[in-house]
N, C-alpha and C positions, 0 to 999 in steps of 0.2 A: 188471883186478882179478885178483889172486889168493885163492887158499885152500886151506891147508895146514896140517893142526895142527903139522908140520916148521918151526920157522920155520932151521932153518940153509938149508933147501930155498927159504924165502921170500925171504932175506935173499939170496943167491947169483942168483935172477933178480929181485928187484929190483934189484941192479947191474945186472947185463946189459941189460934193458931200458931202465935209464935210460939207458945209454951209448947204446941202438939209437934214443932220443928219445921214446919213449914215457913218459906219465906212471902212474904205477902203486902201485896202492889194494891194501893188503894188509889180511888178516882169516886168524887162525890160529884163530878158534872156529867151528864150522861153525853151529853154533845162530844166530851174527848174520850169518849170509851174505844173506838173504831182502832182511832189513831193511837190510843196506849196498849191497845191490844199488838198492835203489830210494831211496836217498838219491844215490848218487853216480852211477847211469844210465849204468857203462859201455861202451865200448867190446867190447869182448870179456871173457869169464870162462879162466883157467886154474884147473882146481881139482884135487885129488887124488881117488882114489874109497876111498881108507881112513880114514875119519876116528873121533875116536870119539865117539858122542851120535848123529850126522849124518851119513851118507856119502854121499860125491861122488855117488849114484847115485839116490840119497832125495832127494837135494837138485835134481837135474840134473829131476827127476821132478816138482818141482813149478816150478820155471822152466819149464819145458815146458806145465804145466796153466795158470798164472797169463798171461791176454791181455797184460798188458803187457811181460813176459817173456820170452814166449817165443819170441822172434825171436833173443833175446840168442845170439850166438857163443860157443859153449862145447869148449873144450880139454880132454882128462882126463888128467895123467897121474898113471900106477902103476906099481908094478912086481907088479901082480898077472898069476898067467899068463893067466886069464880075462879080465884087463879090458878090453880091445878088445872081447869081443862083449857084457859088461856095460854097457859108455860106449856102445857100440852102440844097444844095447835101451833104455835109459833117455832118446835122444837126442844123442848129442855130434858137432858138428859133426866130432871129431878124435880120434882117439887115439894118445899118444908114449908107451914104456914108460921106466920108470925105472930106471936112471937115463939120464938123457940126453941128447943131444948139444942145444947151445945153438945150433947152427946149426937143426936141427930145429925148434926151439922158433921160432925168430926167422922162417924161413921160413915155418910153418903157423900166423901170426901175420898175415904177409904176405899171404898165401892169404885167409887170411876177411877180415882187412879190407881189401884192395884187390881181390882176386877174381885 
């Protein structure tokens, strides 16, 4: 799953990954992130940490407190300079800055779901 209020940002790794064979759930409102998370149970989260209402970091923060949640694999990217020790502090299995190499993305994909 992604989440990005960006969707040109959306739209551009939803190819990618569909090409890579992954199936992939998108959500540009960060407010129904919680609630698409626990409908659709997936695999791994990519999210941003700037959003506006919600941010990746608020969000990441209660995927982390909620038990059935917080195991979930979570990716952060930004292109904030802070945000590796933000995505850090809040939990994130990863952090990739923005903008970014799709190899990156595809590998630290690999990483958490195969180990």
């Amino acid at each position: 799953m992604i989440c990005d209020d960006d969707d040109s940002i959306l739209e551009v790794l939803q190819m990618l990954l569909e090409i890579d064979g992954y199936t992939v759930y998108l959500e540009n409102n960060s407010t129904n992130l919680i609630k698409q998370i626990s409908n659709i149970n997936p695999d791994l989260l990519l999210m941003d940490l700037w959003m506006p209402v919600l941010s990746g970091d608020q969000l990441l923060k209660t995927i982390r407190t909620t038990s059935e949640l917080k195991n979930l694999p979570v990716i952060i990217l930004s292109a904030s300079v802070d945000g590796k020790e933000i995505a850090s502090s809040a939990g994130a299995d990863m952090f990739i800055a923005k903008p970014f190499d799709m190899d990156d993305v595809s590998s630290g994909i690999e990483k958490l779901l195969v180990g």
